[in-house]
C-alpha positions as a Python dict, from the first residue, in 0.01 Angstrom:
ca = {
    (1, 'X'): (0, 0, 0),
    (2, 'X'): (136, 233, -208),
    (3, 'X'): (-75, 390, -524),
    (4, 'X'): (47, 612, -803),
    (5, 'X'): (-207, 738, -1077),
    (6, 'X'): (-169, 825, -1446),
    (7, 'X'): (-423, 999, -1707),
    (8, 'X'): (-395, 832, -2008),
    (9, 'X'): (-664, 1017, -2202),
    (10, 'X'): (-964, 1192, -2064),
    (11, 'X'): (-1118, 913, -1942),
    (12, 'X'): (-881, 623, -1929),
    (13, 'X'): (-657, 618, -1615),
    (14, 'X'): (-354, 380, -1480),
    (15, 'X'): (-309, 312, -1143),
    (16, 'X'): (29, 121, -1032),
    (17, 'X'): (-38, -39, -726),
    (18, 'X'): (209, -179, -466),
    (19, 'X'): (166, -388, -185),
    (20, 'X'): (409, -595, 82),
    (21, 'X'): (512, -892, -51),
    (22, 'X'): (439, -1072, 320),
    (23, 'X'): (98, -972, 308),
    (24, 'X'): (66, -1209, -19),
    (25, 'X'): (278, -1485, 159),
    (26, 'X'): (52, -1459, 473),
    (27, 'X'): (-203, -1582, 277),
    (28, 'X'): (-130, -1788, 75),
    (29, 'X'): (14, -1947, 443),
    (30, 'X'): (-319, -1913, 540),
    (31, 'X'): (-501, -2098, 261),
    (32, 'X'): (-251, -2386, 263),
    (33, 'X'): (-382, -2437, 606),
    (34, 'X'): (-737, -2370, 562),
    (35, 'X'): (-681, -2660, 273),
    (36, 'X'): (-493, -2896, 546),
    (37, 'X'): (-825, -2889, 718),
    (38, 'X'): (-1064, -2932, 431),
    (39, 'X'): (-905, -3161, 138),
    (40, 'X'): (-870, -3546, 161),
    (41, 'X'): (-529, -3727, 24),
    (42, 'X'): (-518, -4082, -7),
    (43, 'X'): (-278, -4182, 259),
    (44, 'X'): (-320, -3919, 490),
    (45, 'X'): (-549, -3880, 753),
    (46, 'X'): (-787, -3565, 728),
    (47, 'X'): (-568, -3287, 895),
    (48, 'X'): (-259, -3418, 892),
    (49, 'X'): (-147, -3377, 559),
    (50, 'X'): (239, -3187, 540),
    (51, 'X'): (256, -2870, 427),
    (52, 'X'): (467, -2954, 157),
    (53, 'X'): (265, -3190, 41),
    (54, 'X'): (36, -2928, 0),
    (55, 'X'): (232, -2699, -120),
    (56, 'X'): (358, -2928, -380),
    (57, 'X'): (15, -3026, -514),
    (58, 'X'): (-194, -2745, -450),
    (59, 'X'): (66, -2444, -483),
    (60, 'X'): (71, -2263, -823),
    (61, 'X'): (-306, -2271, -786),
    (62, 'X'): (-323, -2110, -403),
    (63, 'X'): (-72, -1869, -521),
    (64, 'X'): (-272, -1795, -838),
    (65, 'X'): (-589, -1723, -595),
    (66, 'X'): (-435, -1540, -331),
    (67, 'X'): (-255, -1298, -553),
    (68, 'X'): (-581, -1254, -720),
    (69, 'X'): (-795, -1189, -438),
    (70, 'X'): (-509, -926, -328),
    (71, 'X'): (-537, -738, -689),
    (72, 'X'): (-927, -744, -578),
    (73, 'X'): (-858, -573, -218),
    (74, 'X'): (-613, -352, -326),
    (75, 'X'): (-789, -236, -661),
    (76, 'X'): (-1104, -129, -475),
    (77, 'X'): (-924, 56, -205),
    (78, 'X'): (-685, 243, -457),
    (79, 'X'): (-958, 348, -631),
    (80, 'X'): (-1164, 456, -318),
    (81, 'X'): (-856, 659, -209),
    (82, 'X'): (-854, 837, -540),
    (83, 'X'): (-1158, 881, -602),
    (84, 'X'): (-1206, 720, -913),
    (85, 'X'): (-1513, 548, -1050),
    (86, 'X'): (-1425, 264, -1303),
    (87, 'X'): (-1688, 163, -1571),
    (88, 'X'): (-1590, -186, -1594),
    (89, 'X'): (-1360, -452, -1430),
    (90, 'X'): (-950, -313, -1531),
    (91, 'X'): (-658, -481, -1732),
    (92, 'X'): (-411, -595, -1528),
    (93, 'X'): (-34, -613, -1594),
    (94, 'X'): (190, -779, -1322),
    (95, 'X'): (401, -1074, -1330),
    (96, 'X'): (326, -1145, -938),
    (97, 'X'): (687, -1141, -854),
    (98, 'X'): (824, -989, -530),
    (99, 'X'): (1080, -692, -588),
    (100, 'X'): (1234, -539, -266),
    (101, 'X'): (1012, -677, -57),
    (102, 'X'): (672, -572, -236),
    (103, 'X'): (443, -721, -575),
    (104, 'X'): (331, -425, -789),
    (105, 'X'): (53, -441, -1052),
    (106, 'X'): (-98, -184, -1294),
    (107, 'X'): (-440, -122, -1366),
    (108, 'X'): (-590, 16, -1663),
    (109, 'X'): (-949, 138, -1715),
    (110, 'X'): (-1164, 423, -1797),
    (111, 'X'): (-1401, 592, -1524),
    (112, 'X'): (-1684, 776, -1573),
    (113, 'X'): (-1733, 1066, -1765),
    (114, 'X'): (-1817, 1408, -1607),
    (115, 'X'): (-2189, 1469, -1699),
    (116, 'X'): (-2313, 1791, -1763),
    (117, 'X'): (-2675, 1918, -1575),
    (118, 'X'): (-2909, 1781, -1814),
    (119, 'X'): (-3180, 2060, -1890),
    (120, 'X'): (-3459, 1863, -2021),
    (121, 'X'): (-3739, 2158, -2088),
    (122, 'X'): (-3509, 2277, -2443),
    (123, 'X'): (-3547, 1890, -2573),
    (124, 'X'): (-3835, 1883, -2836),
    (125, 'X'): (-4007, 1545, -2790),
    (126, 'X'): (-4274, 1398, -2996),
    (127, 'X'): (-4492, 1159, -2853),
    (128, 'X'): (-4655, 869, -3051),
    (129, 'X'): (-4995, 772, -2981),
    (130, 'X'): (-5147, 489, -3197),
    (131, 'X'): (-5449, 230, -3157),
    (132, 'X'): (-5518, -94, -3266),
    (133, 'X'): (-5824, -112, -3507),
    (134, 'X'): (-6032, -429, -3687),
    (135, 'X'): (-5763, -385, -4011),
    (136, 'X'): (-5517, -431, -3795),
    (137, 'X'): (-5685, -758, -3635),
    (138, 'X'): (-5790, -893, -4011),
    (139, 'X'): (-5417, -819, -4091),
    (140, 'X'): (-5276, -963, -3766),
    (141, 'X'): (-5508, -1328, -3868),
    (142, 'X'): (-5378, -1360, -4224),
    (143, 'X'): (-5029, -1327, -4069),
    (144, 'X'): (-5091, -1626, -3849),
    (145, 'X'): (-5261, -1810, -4171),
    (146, 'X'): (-4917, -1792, -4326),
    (147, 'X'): (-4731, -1875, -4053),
    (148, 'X'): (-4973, -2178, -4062),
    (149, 'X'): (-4939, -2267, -4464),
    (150, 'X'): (-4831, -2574, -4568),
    (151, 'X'): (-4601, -2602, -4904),
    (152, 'X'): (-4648, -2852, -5179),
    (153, 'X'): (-4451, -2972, -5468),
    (154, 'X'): (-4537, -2775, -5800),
    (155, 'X'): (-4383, -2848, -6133),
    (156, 'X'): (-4382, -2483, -6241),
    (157, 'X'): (-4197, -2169, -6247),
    (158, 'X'): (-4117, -2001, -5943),
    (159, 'X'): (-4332, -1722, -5856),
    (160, 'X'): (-4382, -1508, -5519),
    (161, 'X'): (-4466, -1678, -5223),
    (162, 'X'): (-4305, -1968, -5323),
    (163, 'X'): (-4071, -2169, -5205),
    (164, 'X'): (-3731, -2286, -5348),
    (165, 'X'): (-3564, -2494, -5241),
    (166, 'X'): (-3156, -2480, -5385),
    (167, 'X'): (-2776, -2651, -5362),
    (168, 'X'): (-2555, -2318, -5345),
    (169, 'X'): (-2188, -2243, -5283),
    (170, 'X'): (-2062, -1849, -5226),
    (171, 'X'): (-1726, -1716, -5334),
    (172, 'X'): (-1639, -1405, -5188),
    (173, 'X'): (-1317, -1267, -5200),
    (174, 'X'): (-1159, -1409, -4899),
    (175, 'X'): (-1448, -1685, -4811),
    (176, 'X'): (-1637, -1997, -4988),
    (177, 'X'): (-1931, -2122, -4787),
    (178, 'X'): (-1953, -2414, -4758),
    (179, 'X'): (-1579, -2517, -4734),
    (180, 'X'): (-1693, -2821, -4987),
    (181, 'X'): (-1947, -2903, -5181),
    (182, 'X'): (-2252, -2720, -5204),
    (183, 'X'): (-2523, -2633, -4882),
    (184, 'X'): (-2871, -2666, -4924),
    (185, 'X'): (-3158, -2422, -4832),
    (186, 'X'): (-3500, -2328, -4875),
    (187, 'X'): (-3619, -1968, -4944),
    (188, 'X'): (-3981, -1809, -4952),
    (189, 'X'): (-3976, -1564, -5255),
    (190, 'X'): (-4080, -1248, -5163),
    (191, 'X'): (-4052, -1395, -4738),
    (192, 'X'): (-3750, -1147, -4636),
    (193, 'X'): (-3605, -1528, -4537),
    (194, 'X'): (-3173, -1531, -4474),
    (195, 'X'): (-3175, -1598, -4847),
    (196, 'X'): (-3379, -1325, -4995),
    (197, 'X'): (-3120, -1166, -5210),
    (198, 'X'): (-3147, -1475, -5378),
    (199, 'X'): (-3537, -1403, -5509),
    (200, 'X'): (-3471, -1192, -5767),
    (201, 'X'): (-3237, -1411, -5978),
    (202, 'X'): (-3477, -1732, -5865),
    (203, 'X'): (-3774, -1584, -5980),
    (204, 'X'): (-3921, -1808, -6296),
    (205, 'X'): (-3702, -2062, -6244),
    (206, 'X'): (-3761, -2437, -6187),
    (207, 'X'): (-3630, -2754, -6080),
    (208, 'X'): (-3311, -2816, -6211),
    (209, 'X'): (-3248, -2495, -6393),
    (210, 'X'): (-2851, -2359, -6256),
    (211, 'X'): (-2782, -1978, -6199),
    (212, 'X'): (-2465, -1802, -6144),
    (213, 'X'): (-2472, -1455, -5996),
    (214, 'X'): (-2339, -1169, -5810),
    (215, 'X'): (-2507, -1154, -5473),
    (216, 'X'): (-2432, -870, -5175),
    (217, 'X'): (-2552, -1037, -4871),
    (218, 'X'): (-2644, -779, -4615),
    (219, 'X'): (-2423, -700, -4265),
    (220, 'X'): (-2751, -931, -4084),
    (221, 'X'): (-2657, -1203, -4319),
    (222, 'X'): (-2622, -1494, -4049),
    (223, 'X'): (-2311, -1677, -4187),
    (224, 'X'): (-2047, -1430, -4014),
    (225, 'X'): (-1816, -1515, -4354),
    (226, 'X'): (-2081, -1361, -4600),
    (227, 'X'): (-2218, -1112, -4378),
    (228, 'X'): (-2198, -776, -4547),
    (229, 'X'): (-1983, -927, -4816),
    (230, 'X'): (-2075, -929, -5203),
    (231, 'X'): (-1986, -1333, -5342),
    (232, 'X'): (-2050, -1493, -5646),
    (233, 'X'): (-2290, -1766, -5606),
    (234, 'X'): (-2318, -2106, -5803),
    (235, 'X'): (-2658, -2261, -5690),
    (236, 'X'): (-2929, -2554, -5868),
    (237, 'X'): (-3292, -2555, -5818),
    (238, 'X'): (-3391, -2862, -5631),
    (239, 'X'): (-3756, -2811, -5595),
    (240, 'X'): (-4016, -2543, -5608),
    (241, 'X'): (-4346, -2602, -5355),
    (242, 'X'): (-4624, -2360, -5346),
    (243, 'X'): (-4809, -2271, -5065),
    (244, 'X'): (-5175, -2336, -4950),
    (245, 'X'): (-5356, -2127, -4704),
    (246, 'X'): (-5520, -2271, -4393),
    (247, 'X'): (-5885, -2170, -4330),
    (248, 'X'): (-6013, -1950, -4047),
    (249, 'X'): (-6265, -2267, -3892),
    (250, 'X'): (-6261, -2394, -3548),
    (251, 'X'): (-5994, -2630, -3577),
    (252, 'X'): (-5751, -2343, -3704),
    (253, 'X'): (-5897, -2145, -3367),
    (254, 'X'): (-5827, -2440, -3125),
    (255, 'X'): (-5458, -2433, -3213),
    (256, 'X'): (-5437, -2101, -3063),
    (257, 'X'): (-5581, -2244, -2713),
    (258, 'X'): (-5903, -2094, -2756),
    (259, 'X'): (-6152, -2370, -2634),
    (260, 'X'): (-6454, -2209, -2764),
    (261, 'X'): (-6291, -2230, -3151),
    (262, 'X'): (-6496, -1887, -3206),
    (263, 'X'): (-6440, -1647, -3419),
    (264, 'X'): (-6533, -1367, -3191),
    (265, 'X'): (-6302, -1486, -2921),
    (266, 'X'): (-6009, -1518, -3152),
    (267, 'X'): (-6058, -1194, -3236),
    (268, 'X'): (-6092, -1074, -2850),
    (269, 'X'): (-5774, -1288, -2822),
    (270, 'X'): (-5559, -1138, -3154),
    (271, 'X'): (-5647, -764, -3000),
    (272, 'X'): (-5537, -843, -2651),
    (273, 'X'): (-5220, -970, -2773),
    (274, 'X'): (-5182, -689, -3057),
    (275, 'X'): (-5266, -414, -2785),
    (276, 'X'): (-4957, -565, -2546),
    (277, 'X'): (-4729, -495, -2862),
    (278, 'X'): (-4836, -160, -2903),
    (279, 'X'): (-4801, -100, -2543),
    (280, 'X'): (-4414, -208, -2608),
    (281, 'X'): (-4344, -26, -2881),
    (282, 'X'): (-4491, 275, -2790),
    (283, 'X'): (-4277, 263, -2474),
    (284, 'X'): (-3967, 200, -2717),
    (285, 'X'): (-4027, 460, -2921),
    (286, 'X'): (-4057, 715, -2656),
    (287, 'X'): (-3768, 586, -2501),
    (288, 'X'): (-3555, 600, -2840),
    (289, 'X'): (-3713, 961, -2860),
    (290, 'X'): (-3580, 1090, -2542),
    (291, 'X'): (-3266, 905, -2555),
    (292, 'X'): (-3243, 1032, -2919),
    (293, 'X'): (-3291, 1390, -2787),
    (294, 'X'): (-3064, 1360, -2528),
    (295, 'X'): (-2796, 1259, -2672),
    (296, 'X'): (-2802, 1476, -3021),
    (297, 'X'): (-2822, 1828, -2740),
    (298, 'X'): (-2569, 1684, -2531),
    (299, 'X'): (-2339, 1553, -2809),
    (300, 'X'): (-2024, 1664, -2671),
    (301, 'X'): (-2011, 1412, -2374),
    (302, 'X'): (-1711, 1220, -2354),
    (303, 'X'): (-1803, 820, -2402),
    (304, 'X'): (-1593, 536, -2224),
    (305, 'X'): (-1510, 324, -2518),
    (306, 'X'): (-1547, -25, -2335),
    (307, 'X'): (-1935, 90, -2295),
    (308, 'X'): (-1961, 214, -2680),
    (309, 'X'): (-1818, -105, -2760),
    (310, 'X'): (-2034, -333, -2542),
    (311, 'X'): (-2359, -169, -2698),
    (312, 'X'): (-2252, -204, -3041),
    (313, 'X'): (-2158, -598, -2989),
    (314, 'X'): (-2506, -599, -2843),
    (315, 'X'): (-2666, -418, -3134),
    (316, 'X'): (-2501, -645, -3383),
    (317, 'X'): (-2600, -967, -3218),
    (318, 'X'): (-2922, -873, -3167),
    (319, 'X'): (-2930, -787, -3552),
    (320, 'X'): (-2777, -1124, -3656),
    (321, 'X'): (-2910, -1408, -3371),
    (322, 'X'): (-2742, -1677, -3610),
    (323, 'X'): (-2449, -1559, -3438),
    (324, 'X'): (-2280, -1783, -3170),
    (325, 'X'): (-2088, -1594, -2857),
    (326, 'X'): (-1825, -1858, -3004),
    (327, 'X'): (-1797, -1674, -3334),
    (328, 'X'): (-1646, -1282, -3356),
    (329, 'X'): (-1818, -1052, -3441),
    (330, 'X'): (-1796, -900, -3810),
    (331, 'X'): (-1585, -604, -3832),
    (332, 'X'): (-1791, -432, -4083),
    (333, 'X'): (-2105, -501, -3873),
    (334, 'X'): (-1933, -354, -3559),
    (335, 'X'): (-1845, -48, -3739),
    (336, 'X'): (-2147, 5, -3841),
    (337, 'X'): (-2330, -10, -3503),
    (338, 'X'): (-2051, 237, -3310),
    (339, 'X'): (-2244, 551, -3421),
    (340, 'X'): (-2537, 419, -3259),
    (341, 'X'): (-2380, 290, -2993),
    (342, 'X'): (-2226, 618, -2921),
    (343, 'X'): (-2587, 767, -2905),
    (344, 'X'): (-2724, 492, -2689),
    (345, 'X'): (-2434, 521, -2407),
    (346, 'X'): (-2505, 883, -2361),
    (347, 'X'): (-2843, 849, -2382),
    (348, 'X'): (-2813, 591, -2094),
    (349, 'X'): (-2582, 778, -1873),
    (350, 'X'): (-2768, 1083, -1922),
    (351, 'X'): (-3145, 894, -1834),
    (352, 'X'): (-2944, 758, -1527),
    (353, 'X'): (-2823, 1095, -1406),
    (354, 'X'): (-3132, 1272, -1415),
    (355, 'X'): (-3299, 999, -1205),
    (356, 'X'): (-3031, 1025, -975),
    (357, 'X'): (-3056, 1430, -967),
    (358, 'X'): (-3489, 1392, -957),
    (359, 'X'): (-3468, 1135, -671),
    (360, 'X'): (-3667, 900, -945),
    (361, 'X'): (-3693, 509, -792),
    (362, 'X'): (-3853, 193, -933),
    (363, 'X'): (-4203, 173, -883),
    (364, 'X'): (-4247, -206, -766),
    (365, 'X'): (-4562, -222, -888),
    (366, 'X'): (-4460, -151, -1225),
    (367, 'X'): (-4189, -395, -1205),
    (368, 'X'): (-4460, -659, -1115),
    (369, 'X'): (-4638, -605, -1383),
    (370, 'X'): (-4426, -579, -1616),
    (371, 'X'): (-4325, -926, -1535),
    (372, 'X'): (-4677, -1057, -1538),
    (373, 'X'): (-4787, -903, -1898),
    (374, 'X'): (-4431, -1116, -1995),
    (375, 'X'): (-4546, -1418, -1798),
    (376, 'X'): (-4909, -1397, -1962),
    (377, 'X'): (-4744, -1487, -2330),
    (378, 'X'): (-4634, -1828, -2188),
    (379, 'X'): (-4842, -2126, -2195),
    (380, 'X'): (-4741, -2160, -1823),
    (381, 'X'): (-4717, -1818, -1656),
    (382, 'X'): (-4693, -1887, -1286),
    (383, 'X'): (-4371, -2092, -1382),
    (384, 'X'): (-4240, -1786, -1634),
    (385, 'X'): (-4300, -1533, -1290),
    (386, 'X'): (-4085, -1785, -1037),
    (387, 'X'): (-3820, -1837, -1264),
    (388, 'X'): (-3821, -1420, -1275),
    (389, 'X'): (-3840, -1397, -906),
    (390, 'X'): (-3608, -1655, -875),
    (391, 'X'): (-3352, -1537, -1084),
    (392, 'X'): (-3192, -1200, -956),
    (393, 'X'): (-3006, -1120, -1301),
    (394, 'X'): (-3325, -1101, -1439),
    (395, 'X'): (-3513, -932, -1204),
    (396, 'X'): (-3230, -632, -1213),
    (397, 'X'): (-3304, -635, -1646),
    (398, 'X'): (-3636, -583, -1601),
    (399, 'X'): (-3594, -339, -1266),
    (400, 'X'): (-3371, -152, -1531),
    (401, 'X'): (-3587, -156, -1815),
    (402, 'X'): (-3895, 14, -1631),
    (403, 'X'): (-3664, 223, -1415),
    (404, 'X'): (-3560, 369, -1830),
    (405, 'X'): (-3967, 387, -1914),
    (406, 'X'): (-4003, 598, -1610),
    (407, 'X'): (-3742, 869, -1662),
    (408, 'X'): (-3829, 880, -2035),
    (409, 'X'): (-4190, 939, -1910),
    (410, 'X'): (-4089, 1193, -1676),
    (411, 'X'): (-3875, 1410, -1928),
    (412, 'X'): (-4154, 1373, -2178),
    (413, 'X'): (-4361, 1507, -1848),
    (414, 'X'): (-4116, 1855, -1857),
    (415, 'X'): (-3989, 1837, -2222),
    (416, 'X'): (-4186, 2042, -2496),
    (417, 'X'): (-4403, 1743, -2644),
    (418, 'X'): (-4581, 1745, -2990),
    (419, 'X'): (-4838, 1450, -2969),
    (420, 'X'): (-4774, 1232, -3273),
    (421, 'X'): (-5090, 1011, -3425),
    (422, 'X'): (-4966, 694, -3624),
    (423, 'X'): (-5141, 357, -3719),
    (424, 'X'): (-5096, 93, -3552),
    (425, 'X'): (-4892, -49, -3876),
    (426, 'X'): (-4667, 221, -3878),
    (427, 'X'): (-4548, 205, -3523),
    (428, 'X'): (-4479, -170, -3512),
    (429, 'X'): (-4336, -159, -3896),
    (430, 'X'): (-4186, 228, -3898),
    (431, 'X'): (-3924, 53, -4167),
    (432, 'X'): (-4232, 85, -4401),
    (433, 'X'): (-4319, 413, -4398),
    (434, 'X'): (-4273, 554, -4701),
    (435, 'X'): (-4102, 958, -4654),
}
């Protein structure tokens, strides 16, 4: 095997690989035969089928596979032998043809970035530390009560808390959604639903009434087309229902699972499950802190962009879960979400390295229960913990995930830390804080 390298850019690197062209024929010769042994033909007996019968039926896709599995070998060995360290799988270029007795391939990819040694007593980290009080409890039951309301037809005006329901069409520039005729929808006024930029212009409005307006759907907007795009929309009101609260009784209570249908244990209940929030977000936030820190004092670190641009298709999906992996991705949307994706790569490889460089490992324990405080929001949580166990993509996520919690806690451990005191409100809802 014979290996050349090229440095594309700082981290992007080509590798033009050549091998012997026999070693590819000896196996695909050696497949064929392992296949003679294994497939049935109708009017053969099992191992006794030609080799050109083979050949002829099962050819193109052994030669496919072998030369495959060779790109494989060779790859891993080429890079060994440099000394490379690839952040994701390569491009490969090759037409699989023999040329003086040996197939050549190239290999594009970026490696890893040198990473500086990550000082973490100059970061300045502040530390939330919040609580979960009875207005947060009396706040976290009327929440439930109007996830719980029921609508009703009104013939009125449309007023907050309402809801509308409308035949629309949207003309943007390049889009109109739907292709034909007009899509109906219901909106809460005042909910933050998909449709809210619609609740200004259907506020006091009523069945039958038609609007016509300018409308700039925001980059979450779930219909890829609109997404971030400003459209003229055409829409009638079909109906407008108001809503009516459920009481706080027993029967309310039951649907929770609470047998009892008390008051006190609801309350017992709402705090345990409020307090397992917190517990989230707090980790979250000091995670985002010390990632934030990290990578704002180590700016300068070079990013592979395969990783930036992983994060930010993550980011935007997770912003818009309308979103199909069948559809693309918005441009706009992507764009917006490199920046931050930037910040969250170096942030990660950064968090990585100084585990690496502080012998920092898993704690099992934590990992365990982590998965049981997940399991306990199921209705059946033994099932929710084997389907963990038993799933070892998972079990990596959430390895990973604590794995993060534990070097953020550590820096935070050495860092110079200002304790922080919020409500519980503003850490779960920071968007509301007012400057």
């Amino acid at each position: 095997m014979q290996v050349s390298l090229e440095n594309v850019s700082k981290l992007e690197r080509k590798l033009t690989v050549r091998f012997p062209a026999e070693q590819f024929e000896s196996k695909v010769r050696q497949r064929i035969s392992e296949l003679g042994h294994s497939v049935r033909l109708k009017g053969f007996r099992p191992g006794r089928i030609p080799v050109k019968v083979l050949e002829q039926r099962y050819g193109d896709q052994v030669r496919g596979e072998a030369l495959s599995d060779l790109i494989g070998t060779t790859f891993r060995e080429a890079v060994q032998q440099q000394n490379l360290q690839p952040v994701a799988n390569p491009n490969i270029d090759t037409d699989g043809k023999p040329e003086n007795g040996e197939i050549a391939y190239t290999a594009t990819f970026e490696v890893m970035p040198e990473l500086p040694t990550v000082d973490v007593t100059i970061l300045k980290i502040d530390r939330t530390r919040a609580e979960v009080g009875e207005p947060d409890i009396d706040k976290m039951i009327e929440t439930l009560r109007v996830q719980r309301r029921v609508f009703e037809k009104v013939d009125r005006a449309a007023a907050d808390g309402d809801m509308v329901i409308v035949d629309y069409v949207a003309q943007s520039a390049e889009h109109r959604h739907p292709a034909e005729g007009r899509e109906r929808a219901a909106t809460v006024l005042g909910g933050n639903t998909a449709l809210a930029v619609f609740d200004t212009a259907l506020t006091g409005h009523k069945a039958g009434d038609e609007l016509a307006f300018e409308a700039e759907f925001p980059v979450s907007f779930p219909i890829p087309q609109l997404a971030g795009k400003t459209a003229r929309v055409e829409l009638r009101v079909g109906e407008v229902q108001a809503s009516r609260m459920p009481e706080v009784d027993t029967a309310f209570i039951r649907n929770f699972g609470i047998a009892d249908g008390t008051v006190a244990t609801f309350r017992k209940e709402v705090r345990a499950n409020l307090e397992r929030e917190l517990e989230n977000a707090l980790r979250a936030r000091l995670r985002n802190e010390v990632g934030g820190k990290l990578a704002a004092a180590y700016a300068d670190v070079e990013v592979p962009k395969v990783l930036q641009r992983a994060e930010a298709e993550a980011l935007v999906r997770a912003a818009m879960p309308g979103l199909t992996d069948q559809q693309s991705i918005p441009a706009a949307a992507l764009e917006a979400a490199l920046p931050i994706a930037h910040q969250r790569v170096i942030a990660g490889l950064l968090l990585r390295q100084i585990a690496q460089s502080n012998n920092l490992r898993v704690d099992n324990g934590k990992v365990t229960d982590r998965i049981m405080k997940i399991a306990s929001t199921y209705e059946e949580p033994e099932q929710v913990v084997e389907l963990y166990r038993g799933n070892p993509q998972m079990m990596d996520n959430v390895r990973t995930a604590v794995l993060e919690d534990q070097v953020s806690e550590w820096v935070a451990d050495h860092a110079d830390v200002t304790e922080v005191s919020l409500s519980f409100d503003e850490v779960m809802h920071p968007q509301n804080t007012t400057a």
